[in-house]
N, C-alpha and C positions, 0 to 999 in steps of 0.2 A: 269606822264611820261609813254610812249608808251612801251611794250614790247620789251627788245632786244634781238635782233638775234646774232649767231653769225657771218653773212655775215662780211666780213674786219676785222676779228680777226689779230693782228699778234702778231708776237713772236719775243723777239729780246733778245740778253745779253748785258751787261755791264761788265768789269773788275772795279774791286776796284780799286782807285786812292789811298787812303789814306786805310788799312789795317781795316779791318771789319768795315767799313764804306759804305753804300749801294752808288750807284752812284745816283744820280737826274737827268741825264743829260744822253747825249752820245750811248745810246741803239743802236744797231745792229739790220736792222730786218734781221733773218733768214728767206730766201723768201722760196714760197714753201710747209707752212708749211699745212700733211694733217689733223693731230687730234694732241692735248694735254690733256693727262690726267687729270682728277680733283685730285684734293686734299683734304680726307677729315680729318676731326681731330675728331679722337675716344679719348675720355674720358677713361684713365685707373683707375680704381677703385682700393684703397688701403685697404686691408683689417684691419679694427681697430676692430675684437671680440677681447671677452675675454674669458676667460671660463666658468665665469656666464652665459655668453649670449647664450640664447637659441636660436636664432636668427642670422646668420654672422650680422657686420655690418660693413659699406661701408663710405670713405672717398671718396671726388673727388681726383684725383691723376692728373696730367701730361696729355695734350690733345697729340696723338702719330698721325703723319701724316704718317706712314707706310716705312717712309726712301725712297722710290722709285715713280720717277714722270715719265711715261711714253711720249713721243713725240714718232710724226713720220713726214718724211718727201716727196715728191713725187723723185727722182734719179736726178733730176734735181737740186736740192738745193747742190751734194755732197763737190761743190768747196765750198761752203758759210760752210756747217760743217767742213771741211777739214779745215778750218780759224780760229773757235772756240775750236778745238782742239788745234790748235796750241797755241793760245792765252790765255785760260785753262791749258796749260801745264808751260807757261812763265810766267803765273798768277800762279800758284802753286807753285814754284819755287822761287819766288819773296814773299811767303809769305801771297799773294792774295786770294780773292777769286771771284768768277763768279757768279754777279747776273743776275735772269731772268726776264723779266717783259711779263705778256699778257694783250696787251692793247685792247679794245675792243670799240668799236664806240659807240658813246651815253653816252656811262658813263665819267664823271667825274674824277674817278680814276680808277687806276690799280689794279692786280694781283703782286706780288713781290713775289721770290722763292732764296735763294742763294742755289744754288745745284754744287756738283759735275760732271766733266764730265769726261766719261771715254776716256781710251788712244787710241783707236782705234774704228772704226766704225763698228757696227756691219750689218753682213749681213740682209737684210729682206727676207721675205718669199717670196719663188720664186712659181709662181702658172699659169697653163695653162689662156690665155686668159687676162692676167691682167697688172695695171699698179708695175710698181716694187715702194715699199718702204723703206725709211730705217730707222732704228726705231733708238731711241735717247733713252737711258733709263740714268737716271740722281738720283743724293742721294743726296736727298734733307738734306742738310747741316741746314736751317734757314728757316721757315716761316713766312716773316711778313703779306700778307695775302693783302687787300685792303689798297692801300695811293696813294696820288696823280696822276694825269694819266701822263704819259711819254708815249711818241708815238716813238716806235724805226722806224728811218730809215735806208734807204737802204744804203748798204757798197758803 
């Protein structure tokens, strides 16, 4: 297999149909999209000394993806966030929750994230000469990580 890029990444969500249940189907792309953060999973370490031990010593504990998944988007995407707000909030509401997928071209499968999104949009950084963007910061609720690829399309 050839190297992939990330040329034709896209990002899209799904609501839950049936309640912590991931959707297979139905993705959203948010168009637009400028970078999404990685996710990485740090290993927490559980301390098992004792007080014989001259030495700590270290169990594997719990891999921690850091709670917070970074997006951002170019000002032109704001009616499409403006729609996953809404629908993140009737999905909260209902009990629901909002998964994400990045599907990436060439592969075979996807990224899968269920994260939370917040109630409002926040401002990006305004700077002489530039394009404006608006960043999407999301708490990452579920990691399932690679499975099947689902290709979101367009609203």
């Amino acid at each position: 297999m050839a190297d992939v890029t990330t040329l034709g990444v896209k990002f899209g969500y799904a609501v839950e149909s049936t309640i912590g249940t991931r959707p297979t189907s139905g993705y959203i792309q948010i168009p637009r999209c400028k970078s999404i953060g990685g996710v990485s999973l740090s290993p927490e370490q559980i301390d098992v000394s004792c007080l014989e031990d001259l030495v700590s010593k270290y169990a594997d504990g719990r891999a921690d993806t850091g709670g917070t998944w970074e997006t951002s988007f170019h000002s032109d995407a704001i009616t499409a966030l403006g729609t996953l707000l809404t629908s993140a909030a009737t999905a909260k509401a209902d009990g629901k929750g909002v998964w994400f997928v990045v599907w990436i071209p060439g592969l075979t499968k996807s990224f899968f994230v269920k994260a939370a999104v917040p109630s409002k949009l926040a401002m990006g950084e305004i700077g002489e000469n530039s394009a404006l963007e608006i960043p999407l910061s999301l708490t990452i609720e579920e990691y399932l990580g690679l499975e099947t690829a689902v290709e979101p399309t367009a609203a």
